[in-house]
Steps between C-alpha positions, in 0.01 A plus 500: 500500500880489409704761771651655166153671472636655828852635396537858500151594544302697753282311779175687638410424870082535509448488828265791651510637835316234703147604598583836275301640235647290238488163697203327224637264243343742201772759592780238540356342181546843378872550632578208306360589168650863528815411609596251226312726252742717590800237391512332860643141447322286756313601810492403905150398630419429873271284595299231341228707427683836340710195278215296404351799365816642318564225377159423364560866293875430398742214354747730606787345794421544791658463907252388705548570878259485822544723805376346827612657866547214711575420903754247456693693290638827309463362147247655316540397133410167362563369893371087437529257215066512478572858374768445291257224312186699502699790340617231230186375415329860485740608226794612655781441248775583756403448861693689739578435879708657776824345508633646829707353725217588778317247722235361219197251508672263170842510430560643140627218342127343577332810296771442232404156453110618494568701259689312212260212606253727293706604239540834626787744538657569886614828588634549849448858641785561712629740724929455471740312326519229711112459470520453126800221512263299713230546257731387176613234693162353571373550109377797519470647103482935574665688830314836537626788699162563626553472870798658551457765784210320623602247766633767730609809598424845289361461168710616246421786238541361171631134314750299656726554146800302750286196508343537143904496402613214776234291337569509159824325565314225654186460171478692220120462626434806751197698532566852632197575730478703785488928493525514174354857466575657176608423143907593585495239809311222274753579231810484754329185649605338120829672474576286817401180331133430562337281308171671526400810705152454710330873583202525747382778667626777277273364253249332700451662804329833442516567904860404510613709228274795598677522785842545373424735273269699788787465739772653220296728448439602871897546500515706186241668680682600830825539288331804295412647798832526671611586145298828472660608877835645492802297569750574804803494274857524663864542326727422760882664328852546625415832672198573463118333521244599274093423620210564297146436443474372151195432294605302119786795345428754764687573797191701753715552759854477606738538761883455553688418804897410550616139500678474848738242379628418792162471693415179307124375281265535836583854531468599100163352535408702816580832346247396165250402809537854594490642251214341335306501825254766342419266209394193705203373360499616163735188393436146456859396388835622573755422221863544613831481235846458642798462352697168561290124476104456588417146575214323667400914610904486647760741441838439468795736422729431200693778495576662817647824344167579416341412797560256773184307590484151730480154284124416446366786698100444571397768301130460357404356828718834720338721234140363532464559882686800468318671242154267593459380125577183316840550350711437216852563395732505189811625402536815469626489125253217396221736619577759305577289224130394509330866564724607183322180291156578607530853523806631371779497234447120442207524296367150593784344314774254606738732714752473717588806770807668623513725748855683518497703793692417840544179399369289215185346514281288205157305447366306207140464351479241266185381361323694710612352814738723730834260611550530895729379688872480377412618139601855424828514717663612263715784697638114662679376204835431490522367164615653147342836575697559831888622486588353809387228751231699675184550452432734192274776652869552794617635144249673287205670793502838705691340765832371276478906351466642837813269618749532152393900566639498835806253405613766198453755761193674411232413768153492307213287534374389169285804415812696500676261331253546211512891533881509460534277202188741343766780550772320348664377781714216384528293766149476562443478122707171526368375750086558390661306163617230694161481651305542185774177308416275760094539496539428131676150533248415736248625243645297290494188727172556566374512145685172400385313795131609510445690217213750642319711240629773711740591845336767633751741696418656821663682838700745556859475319283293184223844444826731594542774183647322216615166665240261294635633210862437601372152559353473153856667307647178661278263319488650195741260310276182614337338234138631501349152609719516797451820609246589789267752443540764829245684592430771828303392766163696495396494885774608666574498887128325495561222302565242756199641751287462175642142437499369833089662560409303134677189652347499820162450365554256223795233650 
């Protein structure tokens, strides 16, 4: 056999479940046949009897191993030079051995020897780096990643891609083997320069791989179930808190309370408590959007205009023995975002949010895939859509109206802004324009950076009479390709209790 035969190609493991249903040399026999009938480019046997009889029904390569537990020692595979032979002379066109660094009967450079000495191919299963270098240095021809995560400690989940990657730089001849689970992992194992990618139990192992799939499905299982019971969903705002049961689009029940913004996160939680105290038992999640940054189930403030909340504040762990559910939080804007792509005005399609209300809020779905964290901060920028060095929602939301109002005189919160500039009131005409310019550049921003199928507008001052289509008169003399299509949020003061319920259960 030439190693070229190798390159590229897919390796089956046959090795049954010892003392299992499928431990008889007619079903490894059979593993063997089917696997390379199904394009498999060589095979691993263990022991001399499973390879003798392979290889008696197959020219094709093979890697020959032997597992023995011993006293003296935690090798398993290929542990003495007898083995290494007896493999040889059974068939084995590659004989493999373990190649750690661990306490071992023959030193590796003995089995090497062994094994050229019958004209054979060495491959040293290793478990690091280090353990391959060694096994180069003493002839070996192959370094597998087959024992990596199994000299100590937790066993990993999946391949060891790292190592696959660290060893390519040291022989272009690595065997990826180890986890390998499904077709994507065996595929990345090659992007990562293996030589050839070994699978075993996924194939091989009917036990093994019934159990994955049983215990997926046991999860899938117990997700449904919380799925189909409402959803403690909580909108903590500037001034006021809005609680509901929520079950997919529908809001069951709801309740609001006031945001005592001096009393701090501990106390807006309380008051939901109380609130929701009735409903206790008829959730199995509690979803929670905020404005400001959600990290690691922390909140952090960004703003404190909008509302001033302590760096990294505990909150899905506060909330969860608070409200005596397993918790999850959001922003406030990216939650709605979401509800508005699976339920609303986003129509499944690449969207990106804005919520113009007391402040400026955004969120992104792209792909499919809501962006958390940072993305979406768009009331934040200070860039070409801001007119002066703060942040652009201090100059476009319900608080900058309510302040120029009061500066020109005219105390108004935003809602009477709007009501004087419907009856012609200039200055509040002027200053609902100004508000209305400045959501368009960032429109405009926003399409040229991300370009969304759609922003979907939301909140207060954005679904106020006539504002969207002040926004759109503004980007009217963009080139069509450039221009955003703006459309009105469908879901309203629910959109982020609807987004933050959905997100609970899936992330």
């Amino acid at each position: 056999m030439q190693l070229e035969a190798l390159r590229n190609g897919l390796m089956v493991s046959c090795q049954p479940v010892p003392a299992g249903p499928m431990d008889s040399a007619g079903m490894v026999v059979g593993f063997a046949l089917a696997a390379l009938a199904g394009g498999a480019s060589g095979l691993r046997i263990e022991s001399l009897r499973y390879l003798q009889a392979v290889r008696a029904a197959t020219a094709a390569p093979i890697v020959g191993i032997i597992k023995s537990d011993r006293s003296d020692t935690a090798v398993r595979i290929t542990a003495t030079v007898g083995q290494a032979v007896a493999l040889a002379r059974a068939g084995a066109d590659v004989v493999a051995f373990d190649a750690t660094r661990r306490p071992r009967p023959v030193s590796v450079a003995d089995l090497v020897a062994a094994i050229k000495a019958e004209g054979k191919f060495a491959m040293a299963d290793c478990a690091d780096l280090e353990d391959a270098r060694q096994a180069l240095a003493a002839g070996a021809d192959i370094v597998g990643s087959t024992l990596s995560g199994y000299t100590g400690g937790p066993e990993p989940e999946g391949p060891d891609f790292a190592l696959i990657t660290a060893l390519r730089v040291l022989t272009p001849y690595v065997i990826a083997e180890g986890r390998v689970h499904t077709p994507a992992e065996a595929a990345e194992a090659l992007r990562c320069g293996a030589f050839c990618v070994v699978v075993g139990s996924a194939l091989t192992r009917t036990e093994h791989a019934t159990q994955w799939f049983k215990a997926a499905v046991d999860r899938a299982a117990a997700a449904r179930a919380a799925a189909e019971r409402p959803v403690l969903a909580i909108d903590i705002g500037g001034t006021k808190t809005l609680a509901g049961l929520v079950a997919g689009a529908k809001v069951l029940e709801s309740f609001t309370v006031p945001t005592a913004r001096a009393a701090g996160p501990d106390a807006w939680l309380a008051a939901v408590a109380e609130g929701a105290r009735t409903w206790r038992g008829r959730y199995a999640r509690v979803g929670i959007a905020v404005s400001g940054l959600v990290a690691g189930g922390t909140w952090s403030g960004l703003n404190p205009k909008t509302l001033g909340v302590p760096q990294r504040y505990p909150l899905t762990e506060r909330a969860t023995a608070a409200l005596g559910a397993p918790s999850f939080a959001a922003n406030d804007a990216q939650a709605a975002a979401w509800g508005e792509y699976r339920f609303g005005a986003g129509g499944a399609a690449d969207m990106v949010f804005l919520t113009i209300s007391t402040g400026i809020g955004g969120g992104l779905v792209l792909g499919g895939r809501p962006r958390l964290g940072l993305a979406g901060h768009f009331g934040l920028w200070r860039g070409p859509s801001a007119a002066h060095a703060g942040p652009l929602e201090d100059e476009v939301s319900g608080r900058w109206l309510a302040a120029e109002a009061a500066a020109a005189g005219r105390p108004a919160d935003a809602a009477g802004v709007f009501a004087a500039a419907g009856a012609g009131e200039a200055w509040a005409e002027r200053l609902v324009a100004l508000s209305a310019e400045r959501v368009a550049r960032l429109s405009a921003d926003i399409q040229l950076g991300l370009d969304p199928e759609r922003i979907v507008v939301g909140g207060g001052i954005g679904l106020a009479a006539g504002y969207l289509e002040r926004v759109r008169c503004y980007l009217a003399d963009l080139p069509e390709r450039c221009r955003p299509e703006l459309v009105p949020a469908r879901l309203g003061v629910h959109a982020g209790l609807v987004g933050v319920a959905d997100l609970s259960l899936t992330h």
